[in-house]
N, C-alpha and C positions, 0 to 999 in steps of 0.2 A: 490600419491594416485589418483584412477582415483576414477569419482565419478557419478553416470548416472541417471537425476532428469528425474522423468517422470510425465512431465509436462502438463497437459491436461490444463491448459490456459495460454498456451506462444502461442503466433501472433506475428508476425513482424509485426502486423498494434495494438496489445495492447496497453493496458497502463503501471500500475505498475507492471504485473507480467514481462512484457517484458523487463521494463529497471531493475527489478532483475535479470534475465536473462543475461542479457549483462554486467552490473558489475560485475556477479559473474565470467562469462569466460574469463573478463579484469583479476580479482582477480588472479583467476587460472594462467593464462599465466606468472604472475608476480611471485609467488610463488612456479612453477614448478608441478602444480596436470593439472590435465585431464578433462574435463566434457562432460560427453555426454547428451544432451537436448534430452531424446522424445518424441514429439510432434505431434499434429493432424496436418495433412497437408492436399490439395487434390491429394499429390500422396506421395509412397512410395520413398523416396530417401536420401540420404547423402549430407548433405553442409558444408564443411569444416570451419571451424574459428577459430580465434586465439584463444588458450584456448583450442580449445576441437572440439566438431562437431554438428550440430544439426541433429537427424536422424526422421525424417519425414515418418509417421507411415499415408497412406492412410485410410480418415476417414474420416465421411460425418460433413457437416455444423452445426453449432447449427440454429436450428428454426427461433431464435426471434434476433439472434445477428450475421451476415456473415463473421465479424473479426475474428471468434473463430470456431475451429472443435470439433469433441464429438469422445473420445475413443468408435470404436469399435470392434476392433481386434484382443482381449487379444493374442491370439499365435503370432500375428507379434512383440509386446510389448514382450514378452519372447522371442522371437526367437533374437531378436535386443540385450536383457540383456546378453544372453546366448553367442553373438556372440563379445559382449565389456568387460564380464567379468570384472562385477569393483566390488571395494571392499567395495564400501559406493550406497545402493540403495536408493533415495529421493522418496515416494509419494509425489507429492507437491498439492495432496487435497485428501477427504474423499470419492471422487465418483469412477469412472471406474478404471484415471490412478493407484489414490492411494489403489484399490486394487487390480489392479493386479501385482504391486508395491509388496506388501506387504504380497502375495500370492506364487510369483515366487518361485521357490524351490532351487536359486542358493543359494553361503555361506555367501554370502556378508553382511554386519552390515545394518540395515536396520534404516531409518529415515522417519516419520511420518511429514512433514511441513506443518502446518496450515499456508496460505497466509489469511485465509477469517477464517471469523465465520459467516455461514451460517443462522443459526439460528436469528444473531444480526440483519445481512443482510438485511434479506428478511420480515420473519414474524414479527420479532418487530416493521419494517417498515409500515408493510402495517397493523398490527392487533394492535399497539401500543395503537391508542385511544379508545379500544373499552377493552382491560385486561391489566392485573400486566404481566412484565416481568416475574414474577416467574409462574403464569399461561399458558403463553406464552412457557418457556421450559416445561412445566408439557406435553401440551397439543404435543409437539413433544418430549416425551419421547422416542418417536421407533428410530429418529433419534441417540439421545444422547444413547440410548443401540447399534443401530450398530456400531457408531465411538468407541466406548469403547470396542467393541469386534475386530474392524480391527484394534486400534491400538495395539492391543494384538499380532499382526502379528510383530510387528515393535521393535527396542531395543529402543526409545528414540522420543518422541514427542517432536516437537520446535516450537514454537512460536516466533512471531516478536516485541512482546513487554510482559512485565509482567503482561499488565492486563488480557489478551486474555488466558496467563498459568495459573495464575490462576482460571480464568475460568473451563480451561480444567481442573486442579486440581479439582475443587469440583465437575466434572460428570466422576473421577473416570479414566481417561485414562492413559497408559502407563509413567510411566518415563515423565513427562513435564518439559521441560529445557525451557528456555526463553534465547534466543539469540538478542538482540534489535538491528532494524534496523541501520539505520546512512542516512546519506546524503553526497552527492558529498564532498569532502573535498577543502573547497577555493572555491566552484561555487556564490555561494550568501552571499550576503556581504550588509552593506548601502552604498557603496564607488559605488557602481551600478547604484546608484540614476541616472534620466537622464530628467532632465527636459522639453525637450520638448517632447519626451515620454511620457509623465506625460500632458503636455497640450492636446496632439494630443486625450491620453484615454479617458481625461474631456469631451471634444467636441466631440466627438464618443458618449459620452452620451448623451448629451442634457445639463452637469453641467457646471458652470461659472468657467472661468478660477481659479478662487482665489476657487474653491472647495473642498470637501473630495471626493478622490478617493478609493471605496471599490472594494477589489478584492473577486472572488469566484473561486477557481481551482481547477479541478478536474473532474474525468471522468461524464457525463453525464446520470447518472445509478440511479433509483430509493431509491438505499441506500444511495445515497448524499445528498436528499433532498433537491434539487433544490428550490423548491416551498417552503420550510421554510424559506430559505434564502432572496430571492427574494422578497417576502410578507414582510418579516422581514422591508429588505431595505426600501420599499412601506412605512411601517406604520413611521419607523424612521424621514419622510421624511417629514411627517406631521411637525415635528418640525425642521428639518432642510432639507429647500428645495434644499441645495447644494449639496445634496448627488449623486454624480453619479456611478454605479454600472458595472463592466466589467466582465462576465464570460469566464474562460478560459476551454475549456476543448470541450471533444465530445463523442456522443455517443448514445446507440438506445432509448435516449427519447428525443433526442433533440426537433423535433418536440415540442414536448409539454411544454417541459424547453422555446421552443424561443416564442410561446404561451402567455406562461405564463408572458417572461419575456417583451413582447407587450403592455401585457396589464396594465404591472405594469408602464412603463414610465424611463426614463431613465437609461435603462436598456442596454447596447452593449454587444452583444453577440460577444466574438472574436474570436471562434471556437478553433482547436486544435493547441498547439504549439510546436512544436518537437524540436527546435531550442533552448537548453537549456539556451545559453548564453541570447538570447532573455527574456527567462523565467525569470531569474534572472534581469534582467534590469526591465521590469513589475513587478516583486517581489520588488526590492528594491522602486520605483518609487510612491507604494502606499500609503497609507494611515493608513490599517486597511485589515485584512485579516478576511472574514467570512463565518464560516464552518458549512457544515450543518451534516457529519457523527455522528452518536453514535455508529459506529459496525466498526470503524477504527482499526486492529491490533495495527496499533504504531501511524500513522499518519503523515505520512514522509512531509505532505505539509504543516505542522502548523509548523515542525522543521524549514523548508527551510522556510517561512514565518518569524520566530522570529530571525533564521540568519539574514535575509535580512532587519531587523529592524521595521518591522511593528509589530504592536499590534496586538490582537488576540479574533476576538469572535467564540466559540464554544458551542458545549450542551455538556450536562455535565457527557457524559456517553464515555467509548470507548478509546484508545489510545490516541486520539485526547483530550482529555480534560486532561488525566496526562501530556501531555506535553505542551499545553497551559499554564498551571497552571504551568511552569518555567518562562514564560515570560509576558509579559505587559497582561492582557486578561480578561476578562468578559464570564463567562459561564453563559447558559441559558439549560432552562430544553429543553429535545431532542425531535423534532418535535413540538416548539411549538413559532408560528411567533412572538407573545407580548412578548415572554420573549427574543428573539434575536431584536425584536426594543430595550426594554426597554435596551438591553446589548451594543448594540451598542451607546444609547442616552449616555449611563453611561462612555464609553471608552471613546469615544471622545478626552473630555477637555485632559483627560493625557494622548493619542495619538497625540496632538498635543502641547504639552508642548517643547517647544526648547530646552530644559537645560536636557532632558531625554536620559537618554545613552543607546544606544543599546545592549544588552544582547550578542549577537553573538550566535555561534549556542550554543543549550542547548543539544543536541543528539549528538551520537557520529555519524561516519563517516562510509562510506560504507567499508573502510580499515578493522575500528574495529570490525565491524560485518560481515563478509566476514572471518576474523583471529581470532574472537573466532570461529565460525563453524567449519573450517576448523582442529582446536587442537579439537573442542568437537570431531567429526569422526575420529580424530586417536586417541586418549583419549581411545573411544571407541576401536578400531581395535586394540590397546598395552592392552588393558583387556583379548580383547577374546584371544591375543595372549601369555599372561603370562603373564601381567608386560608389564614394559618399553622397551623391548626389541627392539620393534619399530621404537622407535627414534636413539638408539643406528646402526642401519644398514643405517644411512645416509637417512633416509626421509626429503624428504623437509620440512621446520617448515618457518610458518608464523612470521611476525615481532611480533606479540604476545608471542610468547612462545622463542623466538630467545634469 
């Protein structure tokens, strides 16, 4: 099966859409399917990779972010579909790529992938304290009426976790299947643990050797809210001054994340870490993992966090909090610093209980979710075609359906 996601934020310098990205053409190569990635680039061109190809669709910068490009080409986007002819076309968002994704006039079974909920994103973020979430969708209803007329273009809306589908279930969109992320399979673990790793973050802080070490991961974007998390630590600290806090991640607020995170006091900003095994050494190494999203699809860094044997504070909205709520964890209401002190004073004690066995991961693995998508798109393409017929001509089948 070839399959051709048109991707309008995959970067080679991203975060999570890019390392979706790259496991899925790992996935691909292993399985025997095709992908072809199209992507904003600053120039028209082909780059081959295992798996498939990225085809690089010349397009200007986004504004406020230089890691990312803006579709604006639609004919070179159809000229490029028309010219790889695949049988499964991905929008992988509701803006330019995913409609002219969804618009193209070739035969191909068409797939609507929500990576983001826009809506949870941005406005809930920034209009949260001032209306009700259900005011908040009211008042971009024009929004929630376009996505529900483009996924009308599409056979099958997916989502990366159950909450975010049903979501889209109750504003009415196409067919919503819920495909749940996963994590690296074997990357994070507590056998990771590395103690003087663990000293060296302490004292990066300003915290005393014998300390709690809180981690915060994740890209640097206003829908993380930085600044809940951060305050949070601050107040927490009032009662336990050994709290020292290490943020990993990067991105276009840092400025004001390291700002912020100055003012608060032992705070190490450790910038971005591309170095997974690394990641997982600081994963296991912690303490206490504290999230600040509500508008998470799945929330792949609370999974890799409850692998890696840390507890878990979150708000209590979003991907990130159904999957908290499998492991050790304290939610707190979303965007609001008292109630992430208060979560964090409460973890603690049984974050630090000795005799506490680690859960291991509670998500499934990039495998599992890579191999139900994969049978969903030919599930799909043995419909349009009759029946099973499909599988019966020797199509590749993932270890899922094997």
């Amino acid at each position: 099966m070839k399959i051709a996601d048109v991707s309008g934020f995959y970067s080679e310098t991203g975060g999570g859409v890019a390392s979706y990205v790259r496991q899925k053409l790992l996935m691909a190569e292993r399985w025997g399917h095709e992908i072809v990635v199209v992507a904003p680039g600053p120039e028209s061109r082909i780059e081959e990779r295992a798996g498939g190809r990225i085809a690089w669709v010349k397009s200007p910068g986004m504004p406020f972010d230089d890691n990312y490009g803006m579709f604006f080409a639609g004919d070179e986007i159809w000229r490029v579909l028309d010219r790889e002819a695949p049988d499964v076309v991905e929008g992988s968002s509701p803006w330019r790529g995913g409609w002219m994704a969804g618009h193209w006039p070739g035969s191909a079974v068409k797939s609507l992938f929500f990576h983001q909920d826009f809506i949870a994103g941005y406005p809930y973020t920034l209009l949260g304290g001032l209306m009700s979430k259900p005011r908040i969708d009211a008042l971009f209803g024009a929004y929630w009426r376009y996505v529900k007329r483009l996924s009308e273009c599409f056979d099958v809306t997916v989502a990366g976790g159950d909450w975010l589908t049903e979501r889209l279930r109750g504003f009415g969109l196409q067919n919503p299947v819920s495909v749940p992320l996963g994590i690296e399979a074997g990357r994070f673990s507590p056998s990771k643990r590395d103690e003087a790793l663990r000293q060296n973050l302490l004292a990066a802080c300003g915290a005393p050797p014998d300390g709690k070490l809180l981690l915060a991961v994740g890209r640097l974007h206003p829908e993380k809210r930085h600044s809940t998390m951060i305050e949070g630590v601050r107040l927490a600290r009032a009662e336990r001054p050994d709290l020292g806090l290490v943020v990993v991640g990067d991105g276009p607020i840092r400025a004001g994340v390291e700002a912020i995170a100055s003012k608060a006091g032992r705070t190490h900003m450790l910038g971005p870490v591309s170095d997974r095994e690394y990641l997982a050494r600081i994963m296991a190494s912690g303490d206490l993992l504290v999230h600040g999203s509500g508008a998470e699809t799945y929330g792949l860094v609370v999974a890799e966090a409850i692998a890696s044997g840390l507890a878990v504070v979150a708000p209590d909205s979003g991907g990130a909090a159904d999957l908290a709520r499998l492991g050790l964890s304290r939610l707190y209401p979303t965007g609001d610093p008292k109630g992430c002190a208060k979560a964090i004073l409460d973890l603690l004690p049984a974050a630090a209980d000795p005799n506490r066995v680690a859960l291991g991961n509670p998500a499934g693995t990039a495998e599992t979710h890579f191999a139900a998508l994969f049978d969903l798109y030919q599930g799909l393409l043995d419909d349009r075609a009759g029946g099973a017929a499909g599988r019966d001509r020797g199509l590749a089948k993932s270890p899922a359906s094997a």
